[in-house]
C-alpha positions as CSV (number, residue, x, y, z in Angstrom):
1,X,0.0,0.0,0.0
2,X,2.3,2.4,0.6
3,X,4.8,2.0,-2.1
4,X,1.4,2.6,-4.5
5,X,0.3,5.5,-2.2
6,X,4.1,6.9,-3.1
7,X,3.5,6.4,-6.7
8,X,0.5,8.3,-6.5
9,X,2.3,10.9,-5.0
10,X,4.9,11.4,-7.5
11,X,2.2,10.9,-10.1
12,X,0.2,13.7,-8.9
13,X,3.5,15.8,-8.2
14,X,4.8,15.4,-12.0
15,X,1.6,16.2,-13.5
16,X,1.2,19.3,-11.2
17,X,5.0,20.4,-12.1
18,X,4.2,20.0,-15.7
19,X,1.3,21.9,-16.0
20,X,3.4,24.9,-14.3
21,X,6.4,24.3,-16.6
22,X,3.6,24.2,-19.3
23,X,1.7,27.5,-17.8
24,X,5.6,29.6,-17.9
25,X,6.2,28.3,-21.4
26,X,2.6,29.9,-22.6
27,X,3.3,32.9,-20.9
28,X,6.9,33.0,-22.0
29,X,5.1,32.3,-25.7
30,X,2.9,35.5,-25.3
31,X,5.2,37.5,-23.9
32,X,5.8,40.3,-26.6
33,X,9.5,40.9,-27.4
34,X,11.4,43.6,-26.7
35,X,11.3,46.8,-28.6
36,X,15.2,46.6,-30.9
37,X,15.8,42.8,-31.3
38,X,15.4,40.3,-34.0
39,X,12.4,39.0,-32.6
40,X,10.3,42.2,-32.3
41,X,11.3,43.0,-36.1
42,X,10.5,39.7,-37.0
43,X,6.8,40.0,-35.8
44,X,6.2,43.4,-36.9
45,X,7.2,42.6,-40.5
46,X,5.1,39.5,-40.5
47,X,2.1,41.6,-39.9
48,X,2.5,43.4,-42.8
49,X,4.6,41.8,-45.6
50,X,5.7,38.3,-46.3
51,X,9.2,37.7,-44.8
52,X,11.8,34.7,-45.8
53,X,14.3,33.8,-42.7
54,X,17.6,32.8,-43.3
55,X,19.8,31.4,-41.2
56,X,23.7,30.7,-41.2
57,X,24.4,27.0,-42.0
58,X,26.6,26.9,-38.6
59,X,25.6,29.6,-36.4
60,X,21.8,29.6,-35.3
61,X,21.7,32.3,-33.6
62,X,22.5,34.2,-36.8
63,X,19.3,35.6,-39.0
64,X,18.5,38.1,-41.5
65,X,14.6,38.7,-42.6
66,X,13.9,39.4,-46.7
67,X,11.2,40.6,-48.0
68,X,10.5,40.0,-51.4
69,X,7.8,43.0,-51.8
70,X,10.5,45.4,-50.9
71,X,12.8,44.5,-54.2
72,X,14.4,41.6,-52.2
73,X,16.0,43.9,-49.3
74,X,17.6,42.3,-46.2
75,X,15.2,44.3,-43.6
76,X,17.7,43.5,-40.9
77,X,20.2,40.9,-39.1
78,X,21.1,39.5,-36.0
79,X,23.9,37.5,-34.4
80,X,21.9,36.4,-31.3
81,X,18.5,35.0,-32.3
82,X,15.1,36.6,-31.5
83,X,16.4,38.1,-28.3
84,X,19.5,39.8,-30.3
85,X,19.9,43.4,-31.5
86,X,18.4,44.1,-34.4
87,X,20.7,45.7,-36.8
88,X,18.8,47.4,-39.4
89,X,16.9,51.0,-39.5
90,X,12.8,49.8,-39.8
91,X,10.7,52.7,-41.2
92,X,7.6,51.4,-39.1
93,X,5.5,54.1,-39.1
94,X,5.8,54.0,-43.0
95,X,4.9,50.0,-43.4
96,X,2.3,50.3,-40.5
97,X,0.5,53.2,-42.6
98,X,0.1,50.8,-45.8
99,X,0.4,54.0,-47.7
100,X,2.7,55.2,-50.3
101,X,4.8,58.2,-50.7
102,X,5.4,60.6,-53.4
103,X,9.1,60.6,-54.2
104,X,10.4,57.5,-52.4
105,X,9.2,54.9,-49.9
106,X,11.7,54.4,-47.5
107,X,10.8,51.4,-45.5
108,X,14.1,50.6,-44.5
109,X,16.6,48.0,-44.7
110,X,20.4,47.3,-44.2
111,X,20.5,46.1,-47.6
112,X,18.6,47.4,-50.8
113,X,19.0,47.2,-54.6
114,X,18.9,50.2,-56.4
115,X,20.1,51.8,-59.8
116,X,22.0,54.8,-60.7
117,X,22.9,57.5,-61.6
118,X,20.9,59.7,-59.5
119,X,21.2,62.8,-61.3
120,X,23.0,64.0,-64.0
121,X,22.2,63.4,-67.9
122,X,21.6,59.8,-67.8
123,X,19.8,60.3,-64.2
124,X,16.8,57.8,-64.0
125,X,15.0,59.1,-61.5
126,X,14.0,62.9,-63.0
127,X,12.3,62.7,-66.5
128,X,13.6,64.1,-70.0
129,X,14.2,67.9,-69.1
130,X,12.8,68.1,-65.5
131,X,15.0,70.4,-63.5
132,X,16.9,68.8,-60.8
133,X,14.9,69.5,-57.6
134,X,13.0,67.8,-54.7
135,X,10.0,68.2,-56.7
136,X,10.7,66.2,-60.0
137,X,12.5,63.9,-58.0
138,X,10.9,60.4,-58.4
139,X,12.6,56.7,-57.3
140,X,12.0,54.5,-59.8
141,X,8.7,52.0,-58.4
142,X,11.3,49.3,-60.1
143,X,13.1,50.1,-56.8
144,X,10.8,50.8,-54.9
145,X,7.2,49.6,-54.7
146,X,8.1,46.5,-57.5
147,X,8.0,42.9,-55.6
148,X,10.2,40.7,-56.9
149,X,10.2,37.2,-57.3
150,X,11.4,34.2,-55.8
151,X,13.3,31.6,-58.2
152,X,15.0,29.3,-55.5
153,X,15.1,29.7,-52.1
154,X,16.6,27.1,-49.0
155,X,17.3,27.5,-45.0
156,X,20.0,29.7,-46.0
157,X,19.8,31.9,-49.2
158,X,17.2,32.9,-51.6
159,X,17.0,34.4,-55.2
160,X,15.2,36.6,-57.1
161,X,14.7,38.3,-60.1
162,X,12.9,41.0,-62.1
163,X,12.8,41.6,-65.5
164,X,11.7,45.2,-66.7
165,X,12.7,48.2,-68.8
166,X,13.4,51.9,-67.7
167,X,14.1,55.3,-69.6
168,X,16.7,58.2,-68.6
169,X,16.5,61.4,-68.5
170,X,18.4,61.7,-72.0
171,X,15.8,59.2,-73.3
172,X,17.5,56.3,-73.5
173,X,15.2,53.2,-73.3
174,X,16.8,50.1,-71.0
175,X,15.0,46.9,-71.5
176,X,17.4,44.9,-68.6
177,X,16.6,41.6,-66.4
178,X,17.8,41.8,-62.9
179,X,18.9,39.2,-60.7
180,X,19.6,39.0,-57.0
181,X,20.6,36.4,-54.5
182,X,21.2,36.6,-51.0
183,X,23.4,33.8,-48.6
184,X,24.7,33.8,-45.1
185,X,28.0,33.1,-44.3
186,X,28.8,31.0,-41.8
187,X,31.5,31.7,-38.8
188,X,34.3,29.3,-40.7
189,X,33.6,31.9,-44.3
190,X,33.7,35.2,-42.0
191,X,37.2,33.6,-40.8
192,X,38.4,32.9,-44.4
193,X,37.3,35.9,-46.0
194,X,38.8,38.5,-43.6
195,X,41.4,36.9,-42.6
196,X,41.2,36.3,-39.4
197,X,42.3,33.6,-36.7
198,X,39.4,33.7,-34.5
199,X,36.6,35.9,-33.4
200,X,37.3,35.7,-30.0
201,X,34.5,36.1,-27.1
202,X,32.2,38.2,-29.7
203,X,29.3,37.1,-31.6
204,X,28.2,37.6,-35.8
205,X,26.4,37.7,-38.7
206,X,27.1,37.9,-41.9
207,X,25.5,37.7,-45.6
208,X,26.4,38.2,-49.4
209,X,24.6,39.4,-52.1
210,X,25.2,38.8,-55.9
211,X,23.6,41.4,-58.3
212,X,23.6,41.6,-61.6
213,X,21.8,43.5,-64.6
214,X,21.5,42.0,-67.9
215,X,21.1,44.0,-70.7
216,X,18.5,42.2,-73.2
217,X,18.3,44.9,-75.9
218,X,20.7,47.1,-77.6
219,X,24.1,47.4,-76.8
220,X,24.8,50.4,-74.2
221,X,27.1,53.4,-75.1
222,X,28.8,56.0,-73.2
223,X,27.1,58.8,-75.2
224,X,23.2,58.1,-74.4
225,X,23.9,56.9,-71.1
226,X,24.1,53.0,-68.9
227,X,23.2,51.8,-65.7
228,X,25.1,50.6,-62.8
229,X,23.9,48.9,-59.4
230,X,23.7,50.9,-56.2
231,X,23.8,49.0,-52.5
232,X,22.5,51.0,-50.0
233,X,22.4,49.7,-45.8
234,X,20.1,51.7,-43.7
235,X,21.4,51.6,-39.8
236,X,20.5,52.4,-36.5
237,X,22.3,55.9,-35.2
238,X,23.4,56.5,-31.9
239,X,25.7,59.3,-30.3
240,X,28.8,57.0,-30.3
241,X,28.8,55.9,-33.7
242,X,31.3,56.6,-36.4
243,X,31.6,55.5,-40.0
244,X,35.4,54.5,-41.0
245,X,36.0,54.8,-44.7
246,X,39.9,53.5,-45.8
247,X,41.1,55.1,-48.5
248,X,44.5,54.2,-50.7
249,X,46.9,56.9,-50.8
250,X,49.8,57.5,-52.9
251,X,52.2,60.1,-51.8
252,X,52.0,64.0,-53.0
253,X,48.6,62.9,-54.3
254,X,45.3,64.0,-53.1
255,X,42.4,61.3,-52.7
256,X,39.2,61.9,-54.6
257,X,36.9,62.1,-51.1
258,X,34.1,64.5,-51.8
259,X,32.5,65.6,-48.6
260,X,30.3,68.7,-49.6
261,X,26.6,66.9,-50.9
262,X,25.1,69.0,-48.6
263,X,27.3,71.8,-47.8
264,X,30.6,71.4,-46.2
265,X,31.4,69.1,-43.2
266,X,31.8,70.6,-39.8
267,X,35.4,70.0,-38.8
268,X,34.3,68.3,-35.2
269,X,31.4,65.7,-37.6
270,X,34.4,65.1,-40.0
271,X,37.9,63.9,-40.5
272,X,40.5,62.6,-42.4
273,X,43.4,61.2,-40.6
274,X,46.1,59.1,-42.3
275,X,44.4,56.8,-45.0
276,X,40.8,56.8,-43.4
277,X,38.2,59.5,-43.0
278,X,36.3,59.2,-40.2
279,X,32.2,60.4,-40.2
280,X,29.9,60.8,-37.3
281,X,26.9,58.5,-37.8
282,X,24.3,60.1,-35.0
283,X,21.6,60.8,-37.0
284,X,21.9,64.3,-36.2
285,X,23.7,66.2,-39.0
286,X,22.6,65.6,-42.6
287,X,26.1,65.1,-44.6
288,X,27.4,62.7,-47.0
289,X,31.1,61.9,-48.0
290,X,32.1,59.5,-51.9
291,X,35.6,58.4,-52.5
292,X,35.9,57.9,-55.9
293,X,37.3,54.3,-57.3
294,X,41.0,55.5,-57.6
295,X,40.6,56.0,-54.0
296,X,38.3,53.9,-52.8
297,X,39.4,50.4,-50.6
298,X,36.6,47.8,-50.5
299,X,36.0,47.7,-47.3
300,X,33.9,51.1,-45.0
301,X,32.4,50.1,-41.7
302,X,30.9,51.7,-38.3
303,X,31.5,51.2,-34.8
304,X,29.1,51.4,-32.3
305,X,30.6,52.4,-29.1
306,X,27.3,52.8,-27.1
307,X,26.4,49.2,-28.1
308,X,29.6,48.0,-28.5
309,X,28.5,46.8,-32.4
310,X,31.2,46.4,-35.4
311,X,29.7,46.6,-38.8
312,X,31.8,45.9,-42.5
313,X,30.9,46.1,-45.8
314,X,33.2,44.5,-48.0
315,X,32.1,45.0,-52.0
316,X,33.4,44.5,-55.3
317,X,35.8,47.4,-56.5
318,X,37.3,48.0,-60.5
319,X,39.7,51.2,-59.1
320,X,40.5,51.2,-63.3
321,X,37.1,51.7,-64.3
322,X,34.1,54.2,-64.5
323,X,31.7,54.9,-61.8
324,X,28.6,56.9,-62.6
325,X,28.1,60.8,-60.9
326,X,25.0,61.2,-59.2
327,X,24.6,65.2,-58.6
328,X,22.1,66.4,-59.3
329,X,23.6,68.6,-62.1
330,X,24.4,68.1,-66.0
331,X,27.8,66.8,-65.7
332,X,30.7,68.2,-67.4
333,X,32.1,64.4,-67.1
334,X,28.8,62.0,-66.0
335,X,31.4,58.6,-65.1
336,X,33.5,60.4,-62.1
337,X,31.5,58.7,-59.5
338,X,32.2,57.4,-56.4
339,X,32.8,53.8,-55.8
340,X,31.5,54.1,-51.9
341,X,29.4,56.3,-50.0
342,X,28.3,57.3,-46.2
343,X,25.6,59.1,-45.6
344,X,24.2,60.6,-41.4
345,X,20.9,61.7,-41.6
346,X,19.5,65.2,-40.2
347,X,17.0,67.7,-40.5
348,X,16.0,69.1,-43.3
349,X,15.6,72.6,-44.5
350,X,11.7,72.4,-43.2
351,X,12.7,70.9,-39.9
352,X,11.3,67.6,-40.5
353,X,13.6,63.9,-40.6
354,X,13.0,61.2,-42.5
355,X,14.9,59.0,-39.6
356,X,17.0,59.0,-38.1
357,X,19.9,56.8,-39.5
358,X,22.6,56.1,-41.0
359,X,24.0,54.7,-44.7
360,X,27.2,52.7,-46.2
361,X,26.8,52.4,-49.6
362,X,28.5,50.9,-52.6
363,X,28.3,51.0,-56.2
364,X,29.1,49.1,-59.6
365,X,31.2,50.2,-62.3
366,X,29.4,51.7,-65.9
367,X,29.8,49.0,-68.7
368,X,29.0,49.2,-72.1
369,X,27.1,46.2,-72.3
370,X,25.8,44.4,-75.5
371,X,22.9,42.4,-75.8
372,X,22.9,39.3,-73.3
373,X,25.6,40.7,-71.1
374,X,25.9,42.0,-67.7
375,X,27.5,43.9,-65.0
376,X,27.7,42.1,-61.3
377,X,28.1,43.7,-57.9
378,X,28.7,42.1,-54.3
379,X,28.8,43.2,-51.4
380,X,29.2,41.2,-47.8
381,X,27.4,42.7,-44.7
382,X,28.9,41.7,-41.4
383,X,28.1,42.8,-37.8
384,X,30.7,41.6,-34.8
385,X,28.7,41.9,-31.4
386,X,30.6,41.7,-27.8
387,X,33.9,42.1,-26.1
388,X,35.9,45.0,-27.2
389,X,39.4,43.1,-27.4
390,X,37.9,40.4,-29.8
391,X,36.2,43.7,-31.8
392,X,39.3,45.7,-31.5
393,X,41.1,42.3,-33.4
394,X,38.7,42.0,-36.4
395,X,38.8,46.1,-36.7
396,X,42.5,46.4,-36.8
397,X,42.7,43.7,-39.3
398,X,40.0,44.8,-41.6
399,X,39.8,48.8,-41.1
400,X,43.1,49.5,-40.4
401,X,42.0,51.4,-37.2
402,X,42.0,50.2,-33.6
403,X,38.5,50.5,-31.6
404,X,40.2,53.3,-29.2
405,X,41.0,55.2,-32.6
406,X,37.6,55.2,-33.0
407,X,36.3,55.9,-29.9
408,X,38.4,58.9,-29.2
409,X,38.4,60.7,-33.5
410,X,35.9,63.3,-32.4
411,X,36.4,64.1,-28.5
């Protein structure tokens, strides 16, 4: 009797237990995730627009959400699961309204396909004779409203592809099919591709994208214009942030940095030390610096020091070859463009802020393509997470510039 009355016991003890280990796992279930990780994105995006999640083939923990209605754009990243940081700038407000914007819809994203030039003769985003202003300015809905679709996806990676035709401003007609595919890389291709020995006591997350154009008409000439692929990252500001562009320099020679978009640069937002100009990412100061492709290494990053967050873009460079201008201007020479840009959002003239955030961008070179050829463009995205000496490591190797350097360029 009383071994059964002891089984009865347990019995009665194991089911109570479970039911309260099954009661905290509901609860933890419901519990909505913080506001800035992976996991919070992850729902808010499902709410409005199909997502795809990848994950890196040896690092579970590290995720990126795609969305195929937004051109194919990695949204954001994360190298700690749901409960991570979320890397990338989210225009909520904009996706939660449904509603599009004259001009441009920016939803966001640390990693979006887009076209240039911008401006210039050949621009393809003002119409045959408009006059380069605000006004006339239109983004292409190729690049910005157009879904595009899935041709293979896995656990890992996914592909897309559009095919469609666009004019310039010189009235050029482009009948191109574009083709995008996005993979993460695991920890042992992060290791190869930089370089490195280890990542020490940090954690990461990395992708790459291949993009190409086809041309599937005519052949493209320098006189009525071509087209080149633009990579633009959208990030998340803070007060401690700064962008770190390497440059190559040759002695007595001045490198093609252009750092007056919007004016000129206050001296204590930017500066060039050495072979790396150095940009304040706070969201606070609208100002944008290019370094041409004579100039240009291919690598840029950011350092977060108030989150203690490394971010690299690594991108395909051609420093022999032609990069389209983007001013918004006739240009006296339309294929001196930059091969990388940064960009810190601010207020504008009226007071009002599209973010705030911050951009690293990089560009293709300008080929005169014929009929069934193309021009390719990749670019790797990596964010490093954790303790400063493993960070300090991977910057030094990759940037050039030790995490102190970073910390202490504008104090």
């Amino acid at each position: 009797m009383k071994s059964i009355f002891a089984v009865i016991l347990i019995t009665a003890f194991a089911a109570v237990s479970c039911q309260k280990n099954t009661e905290n796992s509901n609860k933890e279930s419901m519990e909505q995730p913080a506001e800035g990780t992976f996991g919070y994105d992850r729902e808010f995006l499902n709410k409005y627009k199909e997502t795809i999640v990848l994950t890196a083939p040896d690092n579970p923990g590290s995720k990126a959400i795609i969305v195929p209605a937004y051109q194919g754009r990695v949204m954001t990243s994360t190298s700690n699961g749901n409960t991570g940081n979320s890397y990338g700038w989210i225009n909520y407000e904009l996706i939660q309204s449904g509603v599009y914007q004259p001009h441009i819809n920016a939803f966001g994203g640390e990693e979006r396909f887009w076209l240039s030039p911008e401006g210039g003769q050949f621009s393809v985003y003002f119409k045959k004779g408009a006059k380069f202003d605000f006004e006339n300015w239109q983004t292409p809905a190729l690049i910005d409203t157009v879904a595009y679709k899935v041709t293979e996806s896995d656990s890992s990676s996914v592909s897309f592809q559009v095919n469609a035709f666009i004019e310039n401003y010189s009235g050029q007609m482009f009948v191109i099919e574009i083709n995008r595919k996005i993979a993460m890389l695991g920890q042992r291709d992060i290791l190869n591709i930089l370089d490195l020995q280890t990542l020490g006591e940090c954690k990461s997350v990395a992708y790459e994208s291949v993009n190409s154009i086809v041309n599937k008409d005519s052949e493209w000439k320098p006189e009525t214009g071509m087209l080149g692929i633009w990579l633009l990252g959208m990030f998340k500001p803070s007060d401690k942030t700064v962008i770190i562009a390497p440059f190559s320099r040759k002695e007595a020679e001045k490198p093609a940095i252009t750092d007056d978009y919007f004016g000129k640069i206050p001296a204590d937002r930017f500066i060039v030390r050495d072979s790396v100009a150095f940009l304040k990412a706070d969201g606070k100061f609208r100002s944008k610096i290019g370094i041409a492709p004579r100039s240009a290494r291919n690598v840029a990053g950011s350092y977060d020091a108030e989150n203690g967050i490394l971010t690299i873009i690594q991108f395909s460079l051609d420093q022999k070859s032609k990069y389209l201008k983007s001013t918004w201007e006739i240009h006296k020479d339309p294929f001196d463009g930059d091969a990388l840009n940064a960009y810190n959002d601010g207020k504008l003239e009226d007071g009002t802020q599209m973010g705030p955030f911050y951009e690293l961008e990089s560009s293709s070179p300008a080929l005169a393509l014929k009929e069934g050829e193309k021009v390719t463009h990749r670019q790797r995205t990596y964010h490093f997470e954790g303790d400063k000496a493993a960070l300090d490591g991977i910057s030094k190797k990759v940037l050039g510039v030790s995490i102190d350097q970073i910390g202490e360029i504008f104090k």
